[in-house]
C-alpha positions as CSV (number, residue, x, y, z in Angstrom):
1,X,-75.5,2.8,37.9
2,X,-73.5,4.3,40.6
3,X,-74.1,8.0,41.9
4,X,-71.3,10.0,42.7
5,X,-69.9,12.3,45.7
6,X,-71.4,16.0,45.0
7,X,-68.4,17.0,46.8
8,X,-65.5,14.9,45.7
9,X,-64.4,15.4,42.1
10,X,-64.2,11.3,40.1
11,X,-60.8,9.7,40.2
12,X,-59.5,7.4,37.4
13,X,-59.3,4.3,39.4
14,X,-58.8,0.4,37.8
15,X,-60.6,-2.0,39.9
16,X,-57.6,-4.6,39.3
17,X,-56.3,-5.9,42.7
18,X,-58.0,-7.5,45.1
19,X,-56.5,-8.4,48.6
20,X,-57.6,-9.5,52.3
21,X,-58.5,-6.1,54.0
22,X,-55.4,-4.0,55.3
23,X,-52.8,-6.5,53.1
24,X,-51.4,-5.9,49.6
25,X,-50.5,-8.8,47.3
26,X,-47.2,-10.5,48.4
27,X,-47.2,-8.4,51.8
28,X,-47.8,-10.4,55.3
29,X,-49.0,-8.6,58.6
30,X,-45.2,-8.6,59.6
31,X,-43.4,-6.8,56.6
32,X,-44.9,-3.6,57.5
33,X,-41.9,-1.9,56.0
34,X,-42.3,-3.7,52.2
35,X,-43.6,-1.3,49.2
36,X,-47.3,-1.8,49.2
37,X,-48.4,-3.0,45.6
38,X,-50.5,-0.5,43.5
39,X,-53.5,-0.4,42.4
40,X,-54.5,-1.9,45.9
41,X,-58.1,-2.9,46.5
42,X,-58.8,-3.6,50.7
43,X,-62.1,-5.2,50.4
44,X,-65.5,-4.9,52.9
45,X,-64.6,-0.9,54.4
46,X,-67.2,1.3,55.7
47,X,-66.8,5.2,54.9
48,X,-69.0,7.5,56.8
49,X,-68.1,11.7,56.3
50,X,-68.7,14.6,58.9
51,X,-71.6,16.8,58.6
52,X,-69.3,19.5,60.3
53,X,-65.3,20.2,61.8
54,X,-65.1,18.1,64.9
55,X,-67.0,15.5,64.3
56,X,-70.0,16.9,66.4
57,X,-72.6,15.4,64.4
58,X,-71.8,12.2,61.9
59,X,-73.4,11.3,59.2
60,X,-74.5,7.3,58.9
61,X,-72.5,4.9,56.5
62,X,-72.5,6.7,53.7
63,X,-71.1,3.5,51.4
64,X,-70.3,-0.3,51.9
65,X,-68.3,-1.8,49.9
66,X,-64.7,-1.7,48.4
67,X,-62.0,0.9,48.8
68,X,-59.1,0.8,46.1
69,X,-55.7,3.4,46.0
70,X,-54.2,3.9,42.9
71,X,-51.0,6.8,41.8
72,X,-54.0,9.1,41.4
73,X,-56.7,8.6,44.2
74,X,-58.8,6.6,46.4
75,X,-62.0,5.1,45.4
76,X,-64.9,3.3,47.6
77,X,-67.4,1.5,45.4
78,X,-70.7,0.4,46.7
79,X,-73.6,-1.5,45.4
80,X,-75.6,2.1,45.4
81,X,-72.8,4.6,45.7
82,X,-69.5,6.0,44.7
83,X,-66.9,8.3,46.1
84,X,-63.7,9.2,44.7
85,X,-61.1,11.2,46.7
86,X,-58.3,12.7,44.4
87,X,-54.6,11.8,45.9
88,X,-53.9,15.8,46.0
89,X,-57.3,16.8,47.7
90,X,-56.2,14.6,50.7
91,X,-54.1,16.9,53.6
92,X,-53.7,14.4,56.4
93,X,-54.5,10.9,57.8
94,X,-54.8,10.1,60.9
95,X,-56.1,7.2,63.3
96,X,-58.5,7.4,66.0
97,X,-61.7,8.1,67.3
98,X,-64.4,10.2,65.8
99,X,-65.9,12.7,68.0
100,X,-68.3,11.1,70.2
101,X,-68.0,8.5,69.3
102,X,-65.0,7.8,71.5
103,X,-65.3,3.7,71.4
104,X,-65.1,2.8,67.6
105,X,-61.5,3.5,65.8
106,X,-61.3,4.8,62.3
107,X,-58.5,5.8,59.5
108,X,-59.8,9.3,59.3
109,X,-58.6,11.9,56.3
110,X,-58.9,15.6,56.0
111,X,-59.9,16.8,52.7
112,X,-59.5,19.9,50.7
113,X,-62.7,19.9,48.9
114,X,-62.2,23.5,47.7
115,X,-64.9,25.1,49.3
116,X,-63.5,23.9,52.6
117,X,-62.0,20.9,54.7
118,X,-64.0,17.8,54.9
119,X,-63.4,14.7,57.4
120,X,-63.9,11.3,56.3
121,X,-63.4,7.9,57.8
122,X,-62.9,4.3,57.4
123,X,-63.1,1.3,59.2
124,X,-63.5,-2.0,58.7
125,X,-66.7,-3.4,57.3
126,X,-66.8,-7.0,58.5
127,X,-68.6,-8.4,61.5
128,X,-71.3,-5.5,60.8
129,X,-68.3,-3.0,61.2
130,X,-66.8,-4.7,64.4
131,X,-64.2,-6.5,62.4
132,X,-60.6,-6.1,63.9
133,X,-58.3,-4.7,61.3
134,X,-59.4,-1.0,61.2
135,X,-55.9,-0.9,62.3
136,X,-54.6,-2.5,59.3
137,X,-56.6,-0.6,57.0
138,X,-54.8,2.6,58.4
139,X,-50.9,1.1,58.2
140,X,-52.1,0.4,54.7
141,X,-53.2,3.7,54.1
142,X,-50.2,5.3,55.6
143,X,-47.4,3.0,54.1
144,X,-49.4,4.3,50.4
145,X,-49.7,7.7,51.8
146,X,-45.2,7.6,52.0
147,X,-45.0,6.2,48.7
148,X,-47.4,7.9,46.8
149,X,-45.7,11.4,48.7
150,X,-49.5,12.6,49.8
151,X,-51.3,14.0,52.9
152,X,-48.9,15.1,55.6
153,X,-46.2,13.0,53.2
154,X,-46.1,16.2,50.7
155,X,-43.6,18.0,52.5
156,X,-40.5,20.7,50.5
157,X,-37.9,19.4,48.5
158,X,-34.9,18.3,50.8
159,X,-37.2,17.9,53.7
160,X,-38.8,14.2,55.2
161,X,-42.0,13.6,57.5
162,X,-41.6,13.6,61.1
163,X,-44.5,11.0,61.8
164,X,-43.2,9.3,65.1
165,X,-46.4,10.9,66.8
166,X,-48.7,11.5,64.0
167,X,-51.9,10.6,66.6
168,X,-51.3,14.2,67.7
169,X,-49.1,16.1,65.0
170,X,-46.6,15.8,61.9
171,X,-44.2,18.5,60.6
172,X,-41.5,18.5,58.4
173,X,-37.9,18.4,59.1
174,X,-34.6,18.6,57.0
175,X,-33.8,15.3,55.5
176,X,-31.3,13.2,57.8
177,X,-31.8,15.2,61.5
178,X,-32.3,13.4,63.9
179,X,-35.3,13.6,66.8
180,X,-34.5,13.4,70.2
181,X,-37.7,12.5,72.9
182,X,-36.4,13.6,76.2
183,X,-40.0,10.9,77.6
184,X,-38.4,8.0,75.6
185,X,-35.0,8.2,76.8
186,X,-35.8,8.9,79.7
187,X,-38.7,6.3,80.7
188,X,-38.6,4.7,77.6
189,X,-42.5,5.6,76.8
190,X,-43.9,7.8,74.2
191,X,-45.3,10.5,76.6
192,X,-48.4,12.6,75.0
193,X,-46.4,16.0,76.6
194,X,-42.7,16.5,76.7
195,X,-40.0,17.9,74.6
196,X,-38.3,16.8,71.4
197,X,-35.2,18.1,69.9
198,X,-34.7,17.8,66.8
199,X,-30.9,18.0,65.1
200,X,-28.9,18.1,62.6
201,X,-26.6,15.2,64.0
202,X,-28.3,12.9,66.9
203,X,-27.8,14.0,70.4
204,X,-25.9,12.2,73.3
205,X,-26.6,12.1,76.6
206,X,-23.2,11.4,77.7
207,X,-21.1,13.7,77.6
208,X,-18.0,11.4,77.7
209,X,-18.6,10.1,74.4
210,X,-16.6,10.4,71.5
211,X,-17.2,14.0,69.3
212,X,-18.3,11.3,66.2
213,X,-21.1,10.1,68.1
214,X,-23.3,13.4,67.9
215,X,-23.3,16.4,69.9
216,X,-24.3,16.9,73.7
217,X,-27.5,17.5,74.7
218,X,-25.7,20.7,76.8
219,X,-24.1,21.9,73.6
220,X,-27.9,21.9,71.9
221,X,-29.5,23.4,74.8
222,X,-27.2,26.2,74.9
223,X,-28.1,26.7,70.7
224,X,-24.2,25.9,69.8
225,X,-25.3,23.2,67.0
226,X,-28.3,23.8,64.4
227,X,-31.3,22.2,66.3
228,X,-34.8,23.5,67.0
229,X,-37.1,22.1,69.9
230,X,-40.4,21.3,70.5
231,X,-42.6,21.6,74.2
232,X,-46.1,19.9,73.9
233,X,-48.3,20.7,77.2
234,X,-51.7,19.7,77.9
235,X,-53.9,22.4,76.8
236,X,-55.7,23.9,80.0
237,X,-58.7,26.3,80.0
238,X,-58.0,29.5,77.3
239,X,-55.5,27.7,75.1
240,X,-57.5,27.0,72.3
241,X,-56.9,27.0,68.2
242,X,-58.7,30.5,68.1
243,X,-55.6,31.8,70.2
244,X,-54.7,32.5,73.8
245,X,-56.1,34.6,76.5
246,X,-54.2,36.9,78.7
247,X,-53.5,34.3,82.0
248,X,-52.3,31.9,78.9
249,X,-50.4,34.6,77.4
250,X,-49.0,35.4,81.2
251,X,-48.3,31.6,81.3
252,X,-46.2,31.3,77.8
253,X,-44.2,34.3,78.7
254,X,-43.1,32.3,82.0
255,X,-41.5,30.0,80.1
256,X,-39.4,32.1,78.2
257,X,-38.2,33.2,81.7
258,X,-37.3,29.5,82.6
259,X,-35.7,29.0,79.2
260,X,-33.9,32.0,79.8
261,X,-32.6,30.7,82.9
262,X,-30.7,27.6,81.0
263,X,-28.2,30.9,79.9
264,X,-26.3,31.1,82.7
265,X,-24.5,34.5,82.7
266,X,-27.0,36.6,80.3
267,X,-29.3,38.8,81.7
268,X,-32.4,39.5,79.7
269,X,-32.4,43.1,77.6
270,X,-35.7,44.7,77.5
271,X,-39.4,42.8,77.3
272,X,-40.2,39.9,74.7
273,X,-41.7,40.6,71.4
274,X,-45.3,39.3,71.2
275,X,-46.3,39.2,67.6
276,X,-49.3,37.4,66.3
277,X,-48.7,34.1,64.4
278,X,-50.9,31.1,62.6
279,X,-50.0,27.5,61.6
280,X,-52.3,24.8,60.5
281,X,-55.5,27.4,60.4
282,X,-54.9,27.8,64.2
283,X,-54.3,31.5,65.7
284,X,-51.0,31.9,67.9
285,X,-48.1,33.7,69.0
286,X,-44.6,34.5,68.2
287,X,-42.5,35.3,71.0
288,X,-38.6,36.9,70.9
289,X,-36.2,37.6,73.8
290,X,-33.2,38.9,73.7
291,X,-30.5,38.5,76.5
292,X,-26.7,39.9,77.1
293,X,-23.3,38.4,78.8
294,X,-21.1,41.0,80.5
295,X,-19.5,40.8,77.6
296,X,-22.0,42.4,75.3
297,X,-22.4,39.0,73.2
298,X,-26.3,38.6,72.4
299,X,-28.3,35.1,72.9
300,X,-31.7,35.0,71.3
301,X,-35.0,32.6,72.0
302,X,-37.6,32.8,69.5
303,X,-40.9,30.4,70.0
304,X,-43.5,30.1,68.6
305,X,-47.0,28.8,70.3
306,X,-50.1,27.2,69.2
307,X,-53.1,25.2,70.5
308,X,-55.2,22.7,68.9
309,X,-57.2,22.5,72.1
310,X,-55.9,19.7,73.2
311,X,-52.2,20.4,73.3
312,X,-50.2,23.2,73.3
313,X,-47.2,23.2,70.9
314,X,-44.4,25.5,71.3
315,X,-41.3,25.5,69.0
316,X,-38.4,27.3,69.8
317,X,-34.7,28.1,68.8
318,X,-32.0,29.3,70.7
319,X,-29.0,30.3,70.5
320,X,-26.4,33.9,69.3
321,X,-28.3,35.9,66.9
322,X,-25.5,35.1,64.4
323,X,-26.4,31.3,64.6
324,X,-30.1,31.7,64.7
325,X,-30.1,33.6,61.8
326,X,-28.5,30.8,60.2
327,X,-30.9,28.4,61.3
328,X,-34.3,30.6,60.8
329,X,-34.7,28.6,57.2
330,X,-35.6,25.0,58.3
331,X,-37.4,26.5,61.7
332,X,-39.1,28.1,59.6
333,X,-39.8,25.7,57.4
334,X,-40.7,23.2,59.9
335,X,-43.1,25.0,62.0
336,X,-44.9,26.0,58.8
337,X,-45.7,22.3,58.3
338,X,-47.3,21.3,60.9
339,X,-50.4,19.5,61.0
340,X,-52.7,18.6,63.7
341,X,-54.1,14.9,63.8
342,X,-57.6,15.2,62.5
343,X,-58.6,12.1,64.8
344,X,-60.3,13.7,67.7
């Protein structure tokens, strides 16, 4: 008889498909866009769990053996042990390395155990764990993830997974804008820092092209068309998930001085607003500035900052107060999404 997970409630799980590891039945290593069939069973995993957030300390394989997805959860079935991982417990998935363990890969999940977060891995089992599709076993995992709407893939009605850079972060945007990453377009690399821009029709660069191929990147820089953005910077000394120290704080409010600088013509109107805020269980700050045109007509720049102590991820919005306000829902909605790679 198997023993159970004191930690993971039992899933109802049919042990009825059985496929080479990372594959589903009729699916090659090349049609990585195909619905993956379910139940799915990727044979000859290893699972190990964390004694503790960040991987510090790792427990040893906890279970050999079989891992199988079905519509209502994940179940790995050893010839000792069994865990089962309800689809709804499971927050995020991620891929990478675990802790110190900073040369062995692993699909890694955070899980709401109800008491807390828990982080759990798997990898593949063959070749005494040194097999070479870990890799598969996550696109698996992730294609079942999208179809099955879980982890990070649980997002509000109308809205769709950013995932493009889901080794650091995924949040949710409004279904059919468009992300623009300033690193791939301009060196064609996906950069760890940078900015993104992310529309509500695609940007150009040019700004000789025709009005049906998107808007200028100057028109969503000067916050003429709905768009938010998004700054990621290496996180230096005192940027941290339990919030920012003063030099930081000094640091965050220089770049609202060089955004405000892209206004040509406004002058800013008083001090910026600092106001506490928190995503993702990580402390930061909310950060409004107002500026003026001769005219009297009002810009506003609201970001908002937080570290997950390796990056430093600042949103903002820009633009009249009339046409922030009538953007503030999916900003809103998307910062409030975001989730931090657990793979560390």
């Amino acid at each position: 008889m198997h023993t159970r997970s004191r930690w993971l409630a039992p899933a109802a799980v049919a042990l009825v498909l059985s496929v080479p590891v990372g594959l589903s039945r009729g699916q090659d290593a090349g049609a990585a866009s195909e619905a993956v069939a379910i139940p799915t069973t990727i044979e000859r995993i290893w699972y190990r769990a964390a004694k503790k957030q960040g991987f510090a300390k790792l427990k040893a394989i906890k279970v050999t053996g079989d891992l199988t997805i079905t519509s209502e959860g994940l179940e790995i079935v050893g010839k000792k042990d069994s865990i089962s991982i309800p689809l709804e417990s499971i927050s995020m998935l991620s891929y990478g390395t675990m802790g110190r363990d900073v040369d062995t890969e692993w699909a890694v999940m955070e899980i709401d155990t109800g008491g807390g977060s828990q982080r759990v891995g798997f990898r593949d089992g063959s070749r005494m764990g040194y097999g070479h599709k870990t890799r598969e076993i996550y696109e698996t995992l992730r294609r079942l993830m999208k179809q099955l709407t879980a982890a990070q893939y649980r997002v509000p009605e109308g809205y769709e997974a950013f995932d493009e850079l889901d080794h650091q972060f995924t949040i949710a945007i409004p279904e059919g804008w468009s992300n623009y990453l300033q690193s791939v377009v301009i060196i064609g690399d996906r950069m760890p820092w940078g900015r993104i821009i992310f529309s509500a029709e695609p940007v150009r660069r040019d700004p000789q092209a025709r009005e049906g191929d998107g808007v200028s990147l100057e028109s969503v820089q000067r916050g003429e068309a709905p768009a938010f953005f998004l700054d990621r910077r290496e996180a230096r000394k005192g940027k941290a998930c339990s919030g920012f120290t003063p030099p930081q704080r000094a640091e965050l409010l220089e770049q609202v001085n060089s955004e405000l600088r892209l206004d040509g013509g406004f002058e800013p109107t008083g001090q910026p607003e600092l106001s506490p805020f928190s995503v993702n269980g990580c402390k930061g700050l909310k950060i409004v500035a107002r500026s003026r045109d001769a005219d009297g007509a009002e810009r506003v720049l609201d970001l908002r900052a937080v570290s997950d102590g390796e990056t430093v991820f600042v949103f903002g919005m820009r633009g009249s107060a009339a046409h922030v306000e009538r953007n503030r829902d999916p900003f809103e909605t998307s910062v409030a999404s975001l989730k931090f790679a657990v793979a560390r």
